[in-house]
C-alpha positions in Angstrom: -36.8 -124.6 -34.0 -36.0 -126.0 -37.7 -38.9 -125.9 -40.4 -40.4 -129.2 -41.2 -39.5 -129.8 -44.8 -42.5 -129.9 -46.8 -43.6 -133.5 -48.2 -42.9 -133.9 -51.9 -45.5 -135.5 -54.6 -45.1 -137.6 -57.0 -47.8 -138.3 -60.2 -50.8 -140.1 -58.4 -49.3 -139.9 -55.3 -51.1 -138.6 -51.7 -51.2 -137.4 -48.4 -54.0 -136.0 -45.5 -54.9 -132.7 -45.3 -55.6 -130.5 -42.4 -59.3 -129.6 -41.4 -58.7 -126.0 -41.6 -58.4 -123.1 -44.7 -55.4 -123.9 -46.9 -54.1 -122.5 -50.1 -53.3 -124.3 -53.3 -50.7 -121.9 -54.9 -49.8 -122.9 -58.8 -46.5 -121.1 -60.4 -45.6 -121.4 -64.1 -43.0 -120.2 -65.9 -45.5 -118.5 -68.6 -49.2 -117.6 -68.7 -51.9 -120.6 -68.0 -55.7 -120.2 -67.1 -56.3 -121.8 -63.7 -59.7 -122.9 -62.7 -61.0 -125.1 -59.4 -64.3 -126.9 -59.9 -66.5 -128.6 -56.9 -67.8 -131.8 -58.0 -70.3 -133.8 -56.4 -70.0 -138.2 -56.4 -70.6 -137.9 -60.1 -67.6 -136.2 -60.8 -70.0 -133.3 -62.0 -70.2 -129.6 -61.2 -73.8 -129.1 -59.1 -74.1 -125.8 -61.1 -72.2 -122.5 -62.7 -71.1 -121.7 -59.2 -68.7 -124.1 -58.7 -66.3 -123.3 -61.4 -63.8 -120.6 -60.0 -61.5 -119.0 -62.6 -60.4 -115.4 -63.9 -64.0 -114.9 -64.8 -65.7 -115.9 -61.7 -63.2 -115.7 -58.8 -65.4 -117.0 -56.0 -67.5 -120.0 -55.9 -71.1 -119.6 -55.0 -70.7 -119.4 -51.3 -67.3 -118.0 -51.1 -65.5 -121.5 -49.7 -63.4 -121.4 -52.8 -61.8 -118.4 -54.0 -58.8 -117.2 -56.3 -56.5 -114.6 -56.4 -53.1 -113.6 -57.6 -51.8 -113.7 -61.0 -51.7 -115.8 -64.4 -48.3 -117.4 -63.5 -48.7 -117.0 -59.6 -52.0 -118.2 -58.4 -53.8 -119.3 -55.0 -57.2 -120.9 -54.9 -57.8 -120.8 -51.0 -60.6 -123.2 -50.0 -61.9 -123.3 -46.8 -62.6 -127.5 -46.4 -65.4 -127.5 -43.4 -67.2 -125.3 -45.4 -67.9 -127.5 -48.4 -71.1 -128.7 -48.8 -71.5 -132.1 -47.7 -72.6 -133.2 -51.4 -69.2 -131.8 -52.5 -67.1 -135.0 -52.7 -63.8 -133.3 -54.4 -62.1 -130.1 -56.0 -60.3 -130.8 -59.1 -57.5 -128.6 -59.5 -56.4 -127.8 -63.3 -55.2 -125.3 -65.7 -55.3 -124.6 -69.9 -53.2 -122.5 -72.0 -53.2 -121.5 -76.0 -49.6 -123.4 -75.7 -48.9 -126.9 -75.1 -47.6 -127.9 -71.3 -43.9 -128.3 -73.2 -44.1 -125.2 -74.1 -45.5 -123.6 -71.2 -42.7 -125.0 -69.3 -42.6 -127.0 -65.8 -45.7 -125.9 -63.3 -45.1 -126.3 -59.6 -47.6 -126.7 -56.8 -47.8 -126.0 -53.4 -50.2 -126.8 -50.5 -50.3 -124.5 -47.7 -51.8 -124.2 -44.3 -51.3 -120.3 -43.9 -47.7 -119.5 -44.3 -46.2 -123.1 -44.0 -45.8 -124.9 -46.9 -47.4 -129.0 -46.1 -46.6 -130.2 -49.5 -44.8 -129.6 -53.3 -45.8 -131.1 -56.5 -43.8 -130.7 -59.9 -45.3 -131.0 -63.2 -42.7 -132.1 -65.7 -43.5 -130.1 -69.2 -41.5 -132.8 -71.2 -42.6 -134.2 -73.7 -46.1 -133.1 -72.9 -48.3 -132.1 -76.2 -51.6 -131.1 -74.1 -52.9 -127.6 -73.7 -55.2 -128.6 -70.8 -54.1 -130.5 -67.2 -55.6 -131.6 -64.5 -53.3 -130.8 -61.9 -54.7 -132.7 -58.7 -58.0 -132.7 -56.1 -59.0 -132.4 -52.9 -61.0 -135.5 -52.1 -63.2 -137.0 -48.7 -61.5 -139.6 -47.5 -63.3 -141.3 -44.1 -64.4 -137.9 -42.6 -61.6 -136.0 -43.1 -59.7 -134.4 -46.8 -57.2 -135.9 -48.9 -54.9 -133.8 -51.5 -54.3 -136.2 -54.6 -51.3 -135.1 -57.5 -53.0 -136.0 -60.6 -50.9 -134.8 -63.5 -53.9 -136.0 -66.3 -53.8 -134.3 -69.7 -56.3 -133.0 -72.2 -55.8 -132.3 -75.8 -58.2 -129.4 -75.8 -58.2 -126.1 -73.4 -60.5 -124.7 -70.9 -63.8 -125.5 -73.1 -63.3 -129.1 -73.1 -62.0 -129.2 -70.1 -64.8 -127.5 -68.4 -67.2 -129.6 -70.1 -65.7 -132.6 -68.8 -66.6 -131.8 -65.2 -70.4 -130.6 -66.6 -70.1 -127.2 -66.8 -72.1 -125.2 -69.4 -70.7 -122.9 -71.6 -72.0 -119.9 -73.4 -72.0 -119.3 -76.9 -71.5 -115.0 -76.6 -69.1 -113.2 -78.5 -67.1 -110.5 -76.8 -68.3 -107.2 -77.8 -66.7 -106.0 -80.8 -63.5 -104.3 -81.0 -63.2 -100.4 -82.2 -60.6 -99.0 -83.7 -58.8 -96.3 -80.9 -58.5 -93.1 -80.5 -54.7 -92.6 -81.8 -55.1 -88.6 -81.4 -54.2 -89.6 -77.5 -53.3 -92.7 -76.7 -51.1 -93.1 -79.9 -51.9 -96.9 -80.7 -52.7 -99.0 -83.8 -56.3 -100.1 -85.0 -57.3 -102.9 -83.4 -57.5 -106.1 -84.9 -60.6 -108.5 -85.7 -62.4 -110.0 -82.3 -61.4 -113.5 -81.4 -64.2 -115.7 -82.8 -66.7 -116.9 -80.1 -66.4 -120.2 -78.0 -68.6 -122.7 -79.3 -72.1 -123.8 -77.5 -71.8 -126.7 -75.1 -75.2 -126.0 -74.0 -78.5 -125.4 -74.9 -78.8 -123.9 -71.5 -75.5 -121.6 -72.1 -73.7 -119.5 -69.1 -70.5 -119.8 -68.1 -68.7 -117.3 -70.8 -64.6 -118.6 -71.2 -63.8 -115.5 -72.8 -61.0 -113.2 -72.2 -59.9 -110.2 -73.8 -56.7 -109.2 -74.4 -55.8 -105.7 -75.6 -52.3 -105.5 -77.3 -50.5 -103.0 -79.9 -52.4 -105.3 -82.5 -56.0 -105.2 -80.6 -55.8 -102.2 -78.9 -59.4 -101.0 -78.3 -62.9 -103.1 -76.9 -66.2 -100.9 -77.1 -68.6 -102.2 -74.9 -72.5 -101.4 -75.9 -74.2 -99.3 -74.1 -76.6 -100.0 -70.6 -78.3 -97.8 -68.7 -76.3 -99.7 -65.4 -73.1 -101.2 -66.2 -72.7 -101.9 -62.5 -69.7 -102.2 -60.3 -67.1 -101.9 -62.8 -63.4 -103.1 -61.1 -59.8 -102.4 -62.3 -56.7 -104.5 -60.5 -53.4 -104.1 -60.9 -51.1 -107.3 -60.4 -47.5 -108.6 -60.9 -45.7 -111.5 -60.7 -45.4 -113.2 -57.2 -42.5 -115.7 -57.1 -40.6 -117.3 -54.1 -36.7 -118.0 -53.8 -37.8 -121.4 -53.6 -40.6 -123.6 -54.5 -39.9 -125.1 -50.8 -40.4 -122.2 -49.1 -43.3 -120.4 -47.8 -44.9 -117.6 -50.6 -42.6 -114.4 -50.6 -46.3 -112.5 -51.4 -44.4 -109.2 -53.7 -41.7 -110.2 -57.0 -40.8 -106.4 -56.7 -39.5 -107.3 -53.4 -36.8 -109.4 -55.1 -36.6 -107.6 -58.2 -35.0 -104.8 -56.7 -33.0 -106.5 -53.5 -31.5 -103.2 -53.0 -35.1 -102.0 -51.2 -36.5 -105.5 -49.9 -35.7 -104.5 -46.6 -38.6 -101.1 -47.2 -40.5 -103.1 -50.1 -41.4 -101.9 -53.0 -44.8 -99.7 -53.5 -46.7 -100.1 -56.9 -49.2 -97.5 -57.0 -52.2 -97.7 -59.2 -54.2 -94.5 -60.0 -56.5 -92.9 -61.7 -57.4 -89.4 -63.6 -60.9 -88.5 -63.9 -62.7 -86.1 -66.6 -66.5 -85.8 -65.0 -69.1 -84.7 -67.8 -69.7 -81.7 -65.5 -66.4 -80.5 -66.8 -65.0 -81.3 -63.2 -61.6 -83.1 -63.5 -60.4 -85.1 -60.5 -56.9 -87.3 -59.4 -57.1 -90.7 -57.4 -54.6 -91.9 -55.8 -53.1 -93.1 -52.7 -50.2 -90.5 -52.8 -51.9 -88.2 -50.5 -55.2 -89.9 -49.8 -56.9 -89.2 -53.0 -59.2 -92.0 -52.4 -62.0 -90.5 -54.2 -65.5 -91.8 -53.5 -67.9 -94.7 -55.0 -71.3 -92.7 -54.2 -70.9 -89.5 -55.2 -68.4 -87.3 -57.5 -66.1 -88.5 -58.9 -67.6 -92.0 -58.5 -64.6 -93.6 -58.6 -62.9 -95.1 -55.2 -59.3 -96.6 -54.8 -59.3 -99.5 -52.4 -57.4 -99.3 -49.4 -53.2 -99.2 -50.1 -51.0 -101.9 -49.9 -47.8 -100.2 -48.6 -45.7 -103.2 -48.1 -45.9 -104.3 -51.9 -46.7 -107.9 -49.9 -50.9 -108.0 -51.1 -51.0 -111.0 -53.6 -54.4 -109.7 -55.0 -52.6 -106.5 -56.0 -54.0 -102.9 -56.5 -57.6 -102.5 -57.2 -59.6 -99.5 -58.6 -63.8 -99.5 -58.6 -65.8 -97.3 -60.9 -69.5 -96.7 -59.9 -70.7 -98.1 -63.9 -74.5 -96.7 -62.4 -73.4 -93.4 -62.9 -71.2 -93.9 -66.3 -73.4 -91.2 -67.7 -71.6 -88.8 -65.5 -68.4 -89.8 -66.6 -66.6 -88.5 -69.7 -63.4 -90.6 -69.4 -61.2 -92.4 -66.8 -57.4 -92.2 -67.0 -55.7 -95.5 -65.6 -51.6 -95.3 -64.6 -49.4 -96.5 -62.0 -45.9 -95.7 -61.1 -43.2 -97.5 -58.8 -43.6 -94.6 -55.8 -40.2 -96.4 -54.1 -37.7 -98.6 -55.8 -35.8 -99.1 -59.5 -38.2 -99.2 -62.3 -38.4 -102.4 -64.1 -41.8 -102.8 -65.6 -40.2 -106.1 -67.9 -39.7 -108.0 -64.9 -42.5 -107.0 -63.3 -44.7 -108.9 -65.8 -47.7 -106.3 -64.5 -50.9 -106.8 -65.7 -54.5 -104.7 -65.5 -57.5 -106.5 -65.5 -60.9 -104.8 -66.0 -64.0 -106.6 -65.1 -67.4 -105.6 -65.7 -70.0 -107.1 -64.7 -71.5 -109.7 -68.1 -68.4 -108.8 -69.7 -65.3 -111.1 -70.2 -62.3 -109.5 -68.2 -60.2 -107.2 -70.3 -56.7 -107.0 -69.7 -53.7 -105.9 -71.1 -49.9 -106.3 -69.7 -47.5 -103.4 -69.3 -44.5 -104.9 -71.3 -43.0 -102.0 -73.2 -41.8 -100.1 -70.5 -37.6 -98.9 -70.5 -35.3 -99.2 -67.2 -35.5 -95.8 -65.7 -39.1 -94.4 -66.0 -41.3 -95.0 -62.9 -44.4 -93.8 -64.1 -47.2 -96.0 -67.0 -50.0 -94.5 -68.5 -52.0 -97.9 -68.7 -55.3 -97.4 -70.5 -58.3 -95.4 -70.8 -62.2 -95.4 -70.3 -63.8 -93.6 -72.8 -68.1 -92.8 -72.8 -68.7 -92.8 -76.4 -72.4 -91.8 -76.8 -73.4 -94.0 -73.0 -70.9 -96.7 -74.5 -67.6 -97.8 -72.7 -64.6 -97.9 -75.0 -61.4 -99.6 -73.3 -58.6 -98.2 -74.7 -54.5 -99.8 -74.2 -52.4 -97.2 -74.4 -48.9 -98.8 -72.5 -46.7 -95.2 -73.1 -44.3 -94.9 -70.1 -42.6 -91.6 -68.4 -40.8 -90.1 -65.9 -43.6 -88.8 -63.7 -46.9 -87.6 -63.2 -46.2 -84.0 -64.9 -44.7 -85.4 -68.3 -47.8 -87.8 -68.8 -49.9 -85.4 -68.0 -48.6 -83.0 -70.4 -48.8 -85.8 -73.2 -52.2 -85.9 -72.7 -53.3 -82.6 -72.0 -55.2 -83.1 -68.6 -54.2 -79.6 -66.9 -53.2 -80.7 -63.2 -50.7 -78.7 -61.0 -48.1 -81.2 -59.6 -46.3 -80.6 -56.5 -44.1 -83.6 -55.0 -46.2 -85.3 -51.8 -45.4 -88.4 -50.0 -47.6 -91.0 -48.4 
């Protein structure tokens, strides 16, 4: 049985959608911020909770959720479960660039695998750094999609304040400069300056943290709880075709030579305990490690197929930082060719009351499989996030650059 071809939108054009959990999928050709927000017959947010973005995947209650990566995101929504004063779900995305330079953005609407409709967004000509991609609406007791296509001259601040969302005036924590005796990095550069108020009831935070060779270090002040503190690891997701259903894995097509195995990105971990204790997580022989008790850090369960669109995620116990003297973030390619370029990887710490920290694994050559990614350093009961982006050709040589002491053997999974 043939496919059925997937309806195509124009600009203000629309079509039913199914009662039932779909996908909205976005795919741009550089970085964008993408952000859903519930709004009730006002065209107003009810609250904080219904603005899902990188810092606040999930809405309130769950019904709206995103995952995947800068340039290759889904925002899944489960429609009966919107609140019946929930009228539509606007759709959009901002960048620091202007849509012409960003490039064209395609959309996709999906009822599990199957692609219902496709959307293009046309960069030319296009000045604004903010669009309003398109909505979910009610339409006579069932759901309508809507391709929308309205600019903004502003970014996510604005844009967010248009649908009556508040915005907090906090600074990120102030940058320090690294440790270059290890990770070998420069100082880091002045802090981005704050996001205005848009409220005198602040709380949303739109701040994002970017560690580079320029900005290489964030300290974050010290807490007796820092909570749950979570590190993912994700890469570019990208279909053959914007018709086709999502290809969940780039790797998989990167290196065509192993798309029939898939490829395996492996993130890990090296932990220095203040006991003196000193620990390796990682799914190569089913180092999980353990949330509760030493070393209080736990990998998540391992995608094998390369096919999990969330990526790799790592969780530090941030209730028992004190017991920690430093975690040691890395990932290697444990099957296929290394290409960390074309991977466009990128790390994203979150902790909680903090803007996510992230930093992108871009330096790395053509033939070693293994990146030392970035450190977690207690400095006096403070966290200091440190970039380091040095590559190798396996778990020995990097640990021999930075002097952690393990005895390697070869395993397998």
């Amino acid at each position: 049985m043939s496919q059925v071809q997937p309806q195509k939108l124009i600009a203000g054009a629309n079509a039913p959608l199914p009662m039932d959990n779909i996908s909205i999928r976005i795919l741009s050709q550089s970085a964008i911020d993408c952000a859903a927000y519930r709004l009730t017959t006002d065209g107003k947010v009810r609250g904080d909770g219904d603005m899902i973005f990188y810092g606040q995947t999930r809405s309130d209650d769950g019904s709206v959720s995103f995952r995947g990566h800068d340039s290759d995101g889904f925002f899944d929504i489960n429609l009966p479960a919107q609140p019946a004063s929930i009228e539509k779900i606007a759709l959009a995305f901002s960048s620091a660039h202007t849509l012409a330079q960003v490039g064209d953005v395609d959309i996709q609407v999906l009822q599990g695998s199957q692609v219902l409709m496709t959307c293009q967004l046309s960069a030319a000509g296009r000045t604004e750094k903010a669009i309003i991609l398109a909505e979910c609406y009610r339409r006579q007791g069932g759901w309508k999609f809507r391709f929308i296509a309205q600019g903004f001259d502003g970014g996510l601040k604005p844009l967010s304040e248009h649908f009556g969302v508040e915005i907090a005036d906090d600074a990120p924590a102030q940058a320090q400069p690294v440790n270059t005796q290890k990770a070998g990095s420069a100082p880091a550069a002045n802090t981005p300056p704050p996001i205005p108020t848009a409220s005198p009831n602040p709380s949303i935070n739109l701040s994002k943290i970017t560690l580079t060779k320029n900005q290489s270090s964030i300290n974050l002040k010290k807490r007796d709880d820092f909570g749950k503190i979570s590190v993912n690891l994700n890469w570019n997701q990208r279909p053959d075709s914007s018709t086709q259903a999502p290809k969940k894995g780039l790797l998989g097509d990167l290196f065509k030579q192993h798309k029939a195995a898939g490829i395996d990105l492996d993130v890990g971990a090296m932990i220095h305990l203040k006991s003196g204790e000193k620990t390796l997580i990682q799914a190569l022989g089913n180092r999980f490690g353990n949330l509760q008790s030493a070393p209080y850090v736990l990998l998540r369960a391992d995608d094998r197929t390369g096919q999990v669109s969330g990526g790799e995620w790592l969780d530090i116990n941030g209730q028992q930082w004190s017991q920690i003297e430093e975690v040691f973030i890395f990932a290697f390619i444990y099957e296929g060719v290394p290409n960390w370029a074309q991977t466009d990887g990128v790390v994203t710490i979150h902790v909680p009351d903090q803007p996510p920290i992230e930093t992108r694994l871009t330096e790395g050559t053509d033939n070693l499989p293994m990146c030392a990614i970035a450190r977690l350093v207690n400095q006096q009961g403070s966290i200091n996030v440190e970039r380091i982006n040095q590559y190798f050709q396996g778990h020995q040589e990097m640990d021999k650059a930075f002097n952690w002491g393990f005895s390697w053997k070869r395993g397998r999974k």
